[in-house]
C-alpha positions as a Python dict, from the first residue, in 0.01 Angstrom:
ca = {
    (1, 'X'): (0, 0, 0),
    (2, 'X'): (-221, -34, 312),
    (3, 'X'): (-579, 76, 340),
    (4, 'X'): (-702, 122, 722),
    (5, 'X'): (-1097, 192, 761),
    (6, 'X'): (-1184, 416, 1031),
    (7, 'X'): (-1511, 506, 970),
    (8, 'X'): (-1750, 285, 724),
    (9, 'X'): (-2133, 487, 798),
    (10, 'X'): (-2303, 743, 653),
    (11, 'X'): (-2509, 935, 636),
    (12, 'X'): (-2436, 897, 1037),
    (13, 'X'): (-2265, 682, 1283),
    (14, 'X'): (-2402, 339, 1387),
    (15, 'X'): (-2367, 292, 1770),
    (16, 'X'): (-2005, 304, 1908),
    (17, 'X'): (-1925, 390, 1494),
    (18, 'X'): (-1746, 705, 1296),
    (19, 'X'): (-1876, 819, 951),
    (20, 'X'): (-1639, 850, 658),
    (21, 'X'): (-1271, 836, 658),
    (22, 'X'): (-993, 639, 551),
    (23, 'X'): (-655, 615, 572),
    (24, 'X'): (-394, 536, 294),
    (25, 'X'): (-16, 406, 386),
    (26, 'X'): (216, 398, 78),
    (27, 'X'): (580, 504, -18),
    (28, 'X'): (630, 578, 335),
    (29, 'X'): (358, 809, 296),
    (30, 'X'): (32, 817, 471),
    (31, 'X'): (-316, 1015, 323),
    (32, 'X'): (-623, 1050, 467),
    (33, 'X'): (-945, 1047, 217),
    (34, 'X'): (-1224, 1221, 403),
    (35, 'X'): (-1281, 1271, 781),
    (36, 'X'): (-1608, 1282, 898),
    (37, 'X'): (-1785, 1226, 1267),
    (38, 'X'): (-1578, 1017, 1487),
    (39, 'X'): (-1223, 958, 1258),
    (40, 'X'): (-994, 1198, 1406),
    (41, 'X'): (-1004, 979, 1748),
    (42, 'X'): (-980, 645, 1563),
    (43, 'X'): (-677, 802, 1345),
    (44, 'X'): (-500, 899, 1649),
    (45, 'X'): (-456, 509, 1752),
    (46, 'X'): (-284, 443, 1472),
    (47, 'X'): (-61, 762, 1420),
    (48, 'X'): (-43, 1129, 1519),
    (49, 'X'): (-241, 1319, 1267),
    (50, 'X'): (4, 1566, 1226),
    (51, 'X'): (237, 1300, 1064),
    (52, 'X'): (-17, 1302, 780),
    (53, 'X'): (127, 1414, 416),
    (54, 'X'): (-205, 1518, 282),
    (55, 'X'): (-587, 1491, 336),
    (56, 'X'): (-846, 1408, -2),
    (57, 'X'): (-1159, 1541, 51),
    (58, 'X'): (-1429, 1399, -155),
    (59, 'X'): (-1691, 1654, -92),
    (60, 'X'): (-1823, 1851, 174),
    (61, 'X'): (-2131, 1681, 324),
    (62, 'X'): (-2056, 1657, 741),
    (63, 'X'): (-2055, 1313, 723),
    (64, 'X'): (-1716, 1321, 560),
    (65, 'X'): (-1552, 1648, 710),
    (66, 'X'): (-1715, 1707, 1069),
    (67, 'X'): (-1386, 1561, 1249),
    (68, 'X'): (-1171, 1877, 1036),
    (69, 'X'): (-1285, 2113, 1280),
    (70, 'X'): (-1128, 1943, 1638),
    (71, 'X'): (-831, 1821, 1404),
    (72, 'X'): (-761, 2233, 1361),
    (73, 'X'): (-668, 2236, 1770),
    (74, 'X'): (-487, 1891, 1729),
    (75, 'X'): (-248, 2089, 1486),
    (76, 'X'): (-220, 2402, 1604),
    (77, 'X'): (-85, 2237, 1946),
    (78, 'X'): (193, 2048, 1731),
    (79, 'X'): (250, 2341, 1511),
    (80, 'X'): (136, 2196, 1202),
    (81, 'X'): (27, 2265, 876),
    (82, 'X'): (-141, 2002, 646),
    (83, 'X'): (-237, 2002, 258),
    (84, 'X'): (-621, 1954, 189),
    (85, 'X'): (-773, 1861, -179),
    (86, 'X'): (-1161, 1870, -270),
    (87, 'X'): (-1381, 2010, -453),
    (88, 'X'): (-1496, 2365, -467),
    (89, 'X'): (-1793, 2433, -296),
    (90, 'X'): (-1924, 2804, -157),
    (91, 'X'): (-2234, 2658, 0),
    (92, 'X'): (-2035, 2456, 263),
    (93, 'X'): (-1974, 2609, 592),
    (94, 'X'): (-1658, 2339, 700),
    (95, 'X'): (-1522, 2460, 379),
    (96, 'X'): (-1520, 2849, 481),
    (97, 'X'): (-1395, 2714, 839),
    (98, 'X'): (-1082, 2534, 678),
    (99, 'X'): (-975, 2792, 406),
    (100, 'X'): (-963, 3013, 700),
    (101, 'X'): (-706, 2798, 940),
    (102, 'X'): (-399, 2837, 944),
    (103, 'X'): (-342, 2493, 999),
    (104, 'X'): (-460, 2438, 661),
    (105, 'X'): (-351, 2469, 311),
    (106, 'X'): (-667, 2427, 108),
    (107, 'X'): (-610, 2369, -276),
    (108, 'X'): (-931, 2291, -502),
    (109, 'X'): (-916, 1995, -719),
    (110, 'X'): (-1189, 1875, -981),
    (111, 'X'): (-1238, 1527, -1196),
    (112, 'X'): (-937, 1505, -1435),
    (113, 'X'): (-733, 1667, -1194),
    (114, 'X'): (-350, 1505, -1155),
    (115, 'X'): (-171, 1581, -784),
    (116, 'X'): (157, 1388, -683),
    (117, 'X'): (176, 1376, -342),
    (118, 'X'): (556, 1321, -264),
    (119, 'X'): (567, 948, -463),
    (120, 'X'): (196, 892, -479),
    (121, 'X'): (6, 969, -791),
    (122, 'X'): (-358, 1042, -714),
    (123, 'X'): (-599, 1138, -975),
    (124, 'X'): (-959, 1314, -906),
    (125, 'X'): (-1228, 1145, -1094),
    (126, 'X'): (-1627, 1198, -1151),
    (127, 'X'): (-1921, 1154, -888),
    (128, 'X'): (-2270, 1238, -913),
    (129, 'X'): (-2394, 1371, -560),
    (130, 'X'): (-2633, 1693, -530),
    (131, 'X'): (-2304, 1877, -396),
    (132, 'X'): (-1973, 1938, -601),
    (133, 'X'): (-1799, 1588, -542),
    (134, 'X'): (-1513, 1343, -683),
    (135, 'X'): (-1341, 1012, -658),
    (136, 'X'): (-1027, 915, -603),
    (137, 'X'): (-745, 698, -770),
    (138, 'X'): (-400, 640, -586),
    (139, 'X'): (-110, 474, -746),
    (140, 'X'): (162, 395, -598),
    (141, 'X'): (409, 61, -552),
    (142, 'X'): (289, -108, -853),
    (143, 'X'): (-22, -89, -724),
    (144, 'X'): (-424, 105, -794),
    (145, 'X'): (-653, 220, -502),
    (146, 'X'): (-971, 346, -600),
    (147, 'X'): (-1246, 505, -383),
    (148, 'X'): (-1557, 663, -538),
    (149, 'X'): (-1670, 903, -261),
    (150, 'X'): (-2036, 925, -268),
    (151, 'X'): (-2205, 849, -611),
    (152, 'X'): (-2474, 773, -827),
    (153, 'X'): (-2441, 624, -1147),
    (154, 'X'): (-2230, 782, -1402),
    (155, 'X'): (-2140, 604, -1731),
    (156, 'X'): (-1764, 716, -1692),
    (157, 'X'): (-1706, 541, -1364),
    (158, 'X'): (-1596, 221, -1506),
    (159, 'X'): (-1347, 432, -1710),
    (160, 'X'): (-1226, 623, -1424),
    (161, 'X'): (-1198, 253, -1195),
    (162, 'X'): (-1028, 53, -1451),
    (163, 'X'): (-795, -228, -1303),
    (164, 'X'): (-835, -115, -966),
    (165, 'X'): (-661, -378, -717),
    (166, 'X'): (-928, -259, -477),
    (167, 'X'): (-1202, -43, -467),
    (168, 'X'): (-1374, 128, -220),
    (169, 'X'): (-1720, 191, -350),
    (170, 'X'): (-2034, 371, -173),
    (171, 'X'): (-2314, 101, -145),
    (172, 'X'): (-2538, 246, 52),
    (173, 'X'): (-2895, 140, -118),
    (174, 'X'): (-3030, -221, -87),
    (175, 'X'): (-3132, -293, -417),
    (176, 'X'): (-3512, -233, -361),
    (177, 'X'): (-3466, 88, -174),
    (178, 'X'): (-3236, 226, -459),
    (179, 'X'): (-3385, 511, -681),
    (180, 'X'): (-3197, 705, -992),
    (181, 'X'): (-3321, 1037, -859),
    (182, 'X'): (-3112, 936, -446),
    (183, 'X'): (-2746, 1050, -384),
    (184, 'X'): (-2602, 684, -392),
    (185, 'X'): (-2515, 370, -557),
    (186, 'X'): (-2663, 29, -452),
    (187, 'X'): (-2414, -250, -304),
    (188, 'X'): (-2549, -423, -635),
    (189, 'X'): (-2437, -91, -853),
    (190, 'X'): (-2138, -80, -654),
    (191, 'X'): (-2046, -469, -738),
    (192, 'X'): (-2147, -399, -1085),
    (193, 'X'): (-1891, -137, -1086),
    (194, 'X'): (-1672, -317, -948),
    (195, 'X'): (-1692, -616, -1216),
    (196, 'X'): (-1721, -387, -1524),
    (197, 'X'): (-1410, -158, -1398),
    (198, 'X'): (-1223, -522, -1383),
    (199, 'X'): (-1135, -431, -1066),
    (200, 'X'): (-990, -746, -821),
    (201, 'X'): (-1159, -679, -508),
    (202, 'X'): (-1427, -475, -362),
    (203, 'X'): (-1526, -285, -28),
    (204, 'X'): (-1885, -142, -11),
    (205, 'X'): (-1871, 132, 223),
    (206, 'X'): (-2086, 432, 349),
    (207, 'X'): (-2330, 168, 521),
    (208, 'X'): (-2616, 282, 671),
    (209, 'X'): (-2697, 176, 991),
    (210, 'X'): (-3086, 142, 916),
    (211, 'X'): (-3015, -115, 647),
    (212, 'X'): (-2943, -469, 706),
    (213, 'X'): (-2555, -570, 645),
    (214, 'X'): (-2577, -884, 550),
    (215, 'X'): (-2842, -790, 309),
    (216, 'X'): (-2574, -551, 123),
    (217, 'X'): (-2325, -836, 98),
    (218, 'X'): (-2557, -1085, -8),
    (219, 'X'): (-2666, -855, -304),
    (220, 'X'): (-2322, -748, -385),
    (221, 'X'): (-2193, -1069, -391),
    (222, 'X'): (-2426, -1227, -598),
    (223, 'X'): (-2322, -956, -861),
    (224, 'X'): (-1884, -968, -789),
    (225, 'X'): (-1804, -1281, -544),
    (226, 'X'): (-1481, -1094, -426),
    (227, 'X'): (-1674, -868, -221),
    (228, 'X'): (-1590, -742, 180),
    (229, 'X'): (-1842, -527, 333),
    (230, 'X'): (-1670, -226, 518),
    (231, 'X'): (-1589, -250, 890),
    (232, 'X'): (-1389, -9, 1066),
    (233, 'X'): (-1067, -99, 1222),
    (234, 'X'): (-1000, -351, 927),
    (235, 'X'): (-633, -272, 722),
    (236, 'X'): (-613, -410, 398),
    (237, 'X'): (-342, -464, 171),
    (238, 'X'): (-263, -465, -162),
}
């Protein structure tokens, strides 16, 4: 299984950057979790998108969806219809624009939800966000890819994460500008996570670019030493 980061920022794009979006190789299979400002360019130098077998949505903020709406021209040229999953949400206006392509087979998926995508087992798991969101687990090849989306703290994360080979964990907050009430975890939440989900090695992602890097993976790794800060055009495996 191969993880290849196209876009690492949020809530929008450093300089020369792309928001969320990632893209999962396994079983001869390749899956896209979210595709916000700036990914549909970076995934076309690594493969046509219309070669993708499915898309995971973890919610519907723009930062994690913009790039669906020039993707719909890239596959109506090739004739293409792709498989989205993500949450329900009626308040989001990408959402209305996708289950209305014909390029697109949207299918709603909650926490506890099981899909198998061809060989790949992916389940939907909990987030805390002020829209309708969810995380992701993949299986596949013997091996565990989690990615939490964006969160907050929930108590059943750890739960959901457990024995994760790598995880892929929103870490927005340095840990003095982190607040329960804000739509995100800390890099020192998301290390904690990380550590108490046993998980072997973690990514904080969703970096904003007003907050200092190295500051995020000096936190982080004070908490879980085996810790990578995001940075897009990295592939990863595991």
């Amino acid at each position: 299984m191969k993880l290849y980061l196209l876009g690492v920022n949020g809530p929008f794009p450093a300089s020369g950057g792309a928001t969320s979006g990632y893209l999962v190789s396994a079983d001869r299979r390749l899956i896209q979790m979210d595709f916000g400002s700036g990914v549909l360019s970076r995934l076309t130098a690594v493969c046509p998108p219309e070669d993708l077998d499915a898309i995971l949505i973890s919610h519907w903020h723009y930062d994690h969806v913009c790039d669906l709406l020039p993707l719909i021209y890239r596959l109506q040229a090739a004739g293409r219809v792709l498989d989205i999953y993500g949450p329900a949400d009626g308040d989001s206006p990408i959402r209305k624009i996708a289950s209305e392509a014909s390029c697109f087979r949207l299918h709603d998926v909650q926490a506890g939800d099981r899909l198998e995508i061809h060989s790949v087992q992916v389940q939907a798991g909990p987030a805390r966000h002020p829209v309708p969101g969810i995380g992701f687990r993949l299986e596949a090849e013997g091996k565990i890819l989690g990615y939490t989306g964006d969160t907050n703290t929930l108590p059943s994360l750890a739960d959901f994460y457990r024995g994760c080979g790598l995880l892929l964990a929103d870490g927005l907050f340095p840990e003095a500008d982190w607040a329960e009430r804000l739509p995100h975890l800390s890099a020192v939440l998301a290390a904690s996570l990380a550590r108490d989900a046993g998980a072997k090695r973690l990514i904080v992602t969703h970096l904003n670019p007003l907050f200092s890097p190295s500051l995020l993976l000096r936190e982080a790794r004070a908490i879980f030493p085996d810790t990578l800060l995001a940075e897009a055009g990295n592939v990863y495996t595991l």
